[in-house]
N, C-alpha and C positions, 0 to 999 in steps of 0.2 A: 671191631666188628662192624662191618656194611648190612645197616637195615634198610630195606627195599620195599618201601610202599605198596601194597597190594594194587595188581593192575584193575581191579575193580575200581578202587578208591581214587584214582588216578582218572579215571573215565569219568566219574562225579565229578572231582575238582576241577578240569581243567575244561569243561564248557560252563562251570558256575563262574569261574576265575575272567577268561572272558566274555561272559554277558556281562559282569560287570567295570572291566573295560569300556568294552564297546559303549556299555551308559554313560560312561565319565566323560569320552570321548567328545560329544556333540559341547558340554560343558567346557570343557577345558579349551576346545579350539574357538569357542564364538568370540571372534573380534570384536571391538568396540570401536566406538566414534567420540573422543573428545572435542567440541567447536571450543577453541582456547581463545581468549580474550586479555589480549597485550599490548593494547594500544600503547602507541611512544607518541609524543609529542611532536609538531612538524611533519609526520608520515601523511602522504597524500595521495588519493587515487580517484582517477577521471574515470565515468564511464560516458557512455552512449547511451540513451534512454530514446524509449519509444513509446506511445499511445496512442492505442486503432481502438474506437468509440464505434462500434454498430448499434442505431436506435431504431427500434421501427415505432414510429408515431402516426395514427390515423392511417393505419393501411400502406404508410410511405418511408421507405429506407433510408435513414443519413447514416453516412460513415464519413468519419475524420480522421485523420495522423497526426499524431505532435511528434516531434522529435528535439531532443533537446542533449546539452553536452554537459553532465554535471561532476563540478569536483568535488571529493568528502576529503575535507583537510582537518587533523585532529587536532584543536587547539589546547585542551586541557587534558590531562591524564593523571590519576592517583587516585588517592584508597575508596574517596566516596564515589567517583564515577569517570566521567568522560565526555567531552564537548566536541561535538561532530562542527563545522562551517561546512554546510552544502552550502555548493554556491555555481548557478547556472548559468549558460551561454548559449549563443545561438538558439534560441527555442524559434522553432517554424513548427503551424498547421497548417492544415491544408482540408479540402473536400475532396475526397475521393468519390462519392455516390451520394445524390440528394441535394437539399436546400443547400447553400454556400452562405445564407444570412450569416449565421450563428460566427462562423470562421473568420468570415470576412472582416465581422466587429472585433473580433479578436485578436487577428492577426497584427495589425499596427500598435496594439496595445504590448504587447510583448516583449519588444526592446527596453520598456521603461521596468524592468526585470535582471537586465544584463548586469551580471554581478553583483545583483542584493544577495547578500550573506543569510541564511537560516540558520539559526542557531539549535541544532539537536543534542539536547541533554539523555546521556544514557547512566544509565546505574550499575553499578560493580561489575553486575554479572554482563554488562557488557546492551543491556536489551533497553529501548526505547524509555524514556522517561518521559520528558516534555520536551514544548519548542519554550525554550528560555526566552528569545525575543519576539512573543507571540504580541505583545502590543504596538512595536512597530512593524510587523509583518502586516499586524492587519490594517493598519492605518495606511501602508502601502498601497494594498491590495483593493480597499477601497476607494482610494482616493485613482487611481489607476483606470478601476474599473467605470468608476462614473461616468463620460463619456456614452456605456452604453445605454445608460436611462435615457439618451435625447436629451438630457437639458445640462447646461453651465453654466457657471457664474457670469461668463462673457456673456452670453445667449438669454440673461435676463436682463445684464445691462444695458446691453444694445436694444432693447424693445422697450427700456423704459424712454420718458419725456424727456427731451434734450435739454428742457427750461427747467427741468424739477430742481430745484435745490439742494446741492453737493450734500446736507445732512441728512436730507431725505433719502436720498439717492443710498449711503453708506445703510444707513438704517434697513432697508429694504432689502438690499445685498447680504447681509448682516443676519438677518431672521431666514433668507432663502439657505445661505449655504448651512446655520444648524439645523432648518429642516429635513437636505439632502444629506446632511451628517447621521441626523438620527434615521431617517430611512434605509440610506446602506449600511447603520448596524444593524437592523432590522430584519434584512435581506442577506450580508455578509457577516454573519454571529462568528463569534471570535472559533465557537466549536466547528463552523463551516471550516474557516479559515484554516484551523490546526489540521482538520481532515486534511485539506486542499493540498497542505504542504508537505507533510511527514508520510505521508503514505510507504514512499521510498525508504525512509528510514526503519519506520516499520517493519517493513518486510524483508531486509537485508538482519536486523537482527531478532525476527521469532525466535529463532533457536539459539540464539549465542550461550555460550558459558552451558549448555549442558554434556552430557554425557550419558551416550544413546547405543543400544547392541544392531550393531548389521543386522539388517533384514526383519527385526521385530516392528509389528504393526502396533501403534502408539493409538491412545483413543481419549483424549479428556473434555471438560465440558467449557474451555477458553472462547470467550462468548466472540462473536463475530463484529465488528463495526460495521454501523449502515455506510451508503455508499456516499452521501451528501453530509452527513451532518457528524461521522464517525459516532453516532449511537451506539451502545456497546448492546448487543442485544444477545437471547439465550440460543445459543449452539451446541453443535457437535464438531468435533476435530479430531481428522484421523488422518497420522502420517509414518512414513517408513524412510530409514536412512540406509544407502547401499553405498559399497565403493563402486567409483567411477569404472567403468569394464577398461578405457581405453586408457587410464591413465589414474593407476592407484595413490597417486597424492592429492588426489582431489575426493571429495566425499558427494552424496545428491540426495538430498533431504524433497521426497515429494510429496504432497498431504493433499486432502480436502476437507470443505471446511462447510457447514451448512447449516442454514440458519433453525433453528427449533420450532415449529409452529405449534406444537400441540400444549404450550404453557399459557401462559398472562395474555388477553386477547391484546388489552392496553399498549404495550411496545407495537404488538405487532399492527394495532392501528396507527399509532405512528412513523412506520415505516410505510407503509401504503400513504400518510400523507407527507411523506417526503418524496416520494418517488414521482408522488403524479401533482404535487400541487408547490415543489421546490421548498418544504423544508415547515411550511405552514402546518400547522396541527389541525386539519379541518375535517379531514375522514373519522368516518364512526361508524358503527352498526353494531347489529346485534350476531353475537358470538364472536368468532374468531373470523376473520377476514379469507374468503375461496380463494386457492390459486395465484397465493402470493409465494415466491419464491426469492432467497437471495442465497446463492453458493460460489466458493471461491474454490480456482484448483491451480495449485502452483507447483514449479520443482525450482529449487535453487540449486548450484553447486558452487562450492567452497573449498578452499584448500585447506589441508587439514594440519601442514604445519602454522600456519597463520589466523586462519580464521577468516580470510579475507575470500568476500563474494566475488567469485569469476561472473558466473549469469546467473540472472533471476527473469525467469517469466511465472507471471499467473494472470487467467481469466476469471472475473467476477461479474458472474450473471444475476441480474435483478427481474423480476416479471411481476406482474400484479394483474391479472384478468387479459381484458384488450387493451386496457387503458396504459401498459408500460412494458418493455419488454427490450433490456437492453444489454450488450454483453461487451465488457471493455477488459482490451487486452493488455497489458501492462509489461516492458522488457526493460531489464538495464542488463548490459554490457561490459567486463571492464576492458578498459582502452591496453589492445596489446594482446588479448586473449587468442589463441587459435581458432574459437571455439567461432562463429558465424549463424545469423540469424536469417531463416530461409528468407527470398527477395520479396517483396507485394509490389501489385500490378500498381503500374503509374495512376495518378490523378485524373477523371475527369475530369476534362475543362469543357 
């Protein structure tokens, strides 16, 4: 015998049956993003990199370019981490707008650069650790840099007494260059120095090793670093991972990121005297410091069988009253991509 459900009961069941479909539905379809982490040993990838620096200083605009060619070659890979060799080429700046001083000392400094190795240590999950060879990085970097203080060991020699006596003469040499020793560690502190270098590494793996749902807006308190001295100071961070519209094997993680003003006045007087006095702790006052800003906005995109970064751009704007207010653009490239970075107008000369 054929029982036959009252058509009453049938008209209940079959919009309660799909409303709760339809709920499952959004659930069951949301994609996910895994960024996988496989480094192999010997794998190597060059990009393009690029830095446009706009500062306005006292009323007056400078803008610079670097552009530079860097390879990430994996030297170590296994259970406790991973050993990045950046290591860069060709680096040119230039002065597009404003003073040309700052460039100009810079620019012949630069070849004495051409393939020092940076040693970037990352951790399991794939994401930033340290620079392992940060004591000879920075011993590079200062001894490099001296030059632009105006003075050198030749430039003391040559002005001393041609009669002085060769023990004199060492002696004298001797106490000048560990004074300009300790002055540019003074000046180039090994936490400037790590800032200076890893930045790139940084930012190519924030996100590695996690797993992220399409289109959810992510928001946690991952503190920001300052922009000279990588201070770790208190933040907000809010970012979204989407698939690429033109090409679904790529993924595009884009966030922003901005600095907390309304906690500890202490950092944030320290950041105010990094920005406008190069890293010195000399700024104070009372309460929290007016109209100080630092915010970074970036999209990277990555492929999603690999993990490997196609482009990264992000801008990090700094301001502090009238006294600072500078926004530096930041690109890498990888060498090969389809993917092209709109043109900029040639250099002033």
């Amino acid at each position: 015998m054929t029982v036959t459900a009252p058509r009453t009961a049938l008209r209940l069941r079959t919009p309660l049956l799909a409303t709760l479909l339809l709920a499952t539905l959004p659930t069951l379809a949301q994609e996910r993003i895994r960024w996988p982490v496989d480094w192999k040993v010997g794998q190597s990838f060059v990009y393009e990199t690029e830095s446009l620096e706009r500062d306005l200083d006292d009323g007056r605009t400078r803008v610079s370019r670097s552009t530079d060619t860097t390879e990430v070659r994996i030297a170590e890979a296994g259970p406790s981490g991973y050993l990045q060799h950046w290591i860069t080429r060709d680096s040119r700046i230039e002065t597009i707008e404003g003073d040309r001083s700052t460039t100009d000392a810079v620019a012949p400094l630069l070849d004495e650069f051409e393939g020092f190795v940076v040693q970037i240590e990352l951790g399991p999950d794939g994401r930033y650790r340290k620079l392992r060879n940060l004591g000879e990085t920075a011993a590079k970097v200062r001894r490099v840099m001296l030059p632009i203080t105006g003075t050198s060991i030749e430039q003391i020699s040559a002005r001393m007494d041609p009669d002085m006596a060769p023990a004199d003469r060492e002696m004298i040499i001797a106490v000048a260059r560990r004074n300009m020793e300790e002055m540019m560690k003074k000046f180039f502190t090994d936490e400037m120095i790590e800032a200076m270098t890893s930045g790139g590494a940084k930012g190519i793996t924030w996100f590695a090793g996690g797993d992220y749902e399409v289109g959810k807006r992510y928001s946690d308190a991952e503190p920001i670093e300052s922009p000279l001295l990588g201070r770790k100071l208190p933040a907000r961070r809010e970012f979204t991972f989407t698939i690429d519209k033109d090409d679904p094997t790529l993924a595009r993680v884009e966030w922003t990121h901005t600095l907390d003003t309304s906690g500890d006045p202490a950092p944030l007087w320290g950041l105010v005297s990094e920005l406008t006095a190069g890293g010195l702790d000399t700024a104070s006052g009372e309460g929290r410091p007016k109209d100080l800003a630092l915010r970074e906005e970036g999209t990277m995109l990555f492929r999603r069988d690999t993990g490997v970064v196609e482009m990264l751009e992000n801008t990090i704007i700094s301001r502090y009253g009238k006294e600072h207010d500078e926004h530096d653009r930041n690109r890498m490239r990888l060498r090969g991509s389809a993917r092209a970075w709109p043109l900029e107008p040639a250099s002033k000369r």
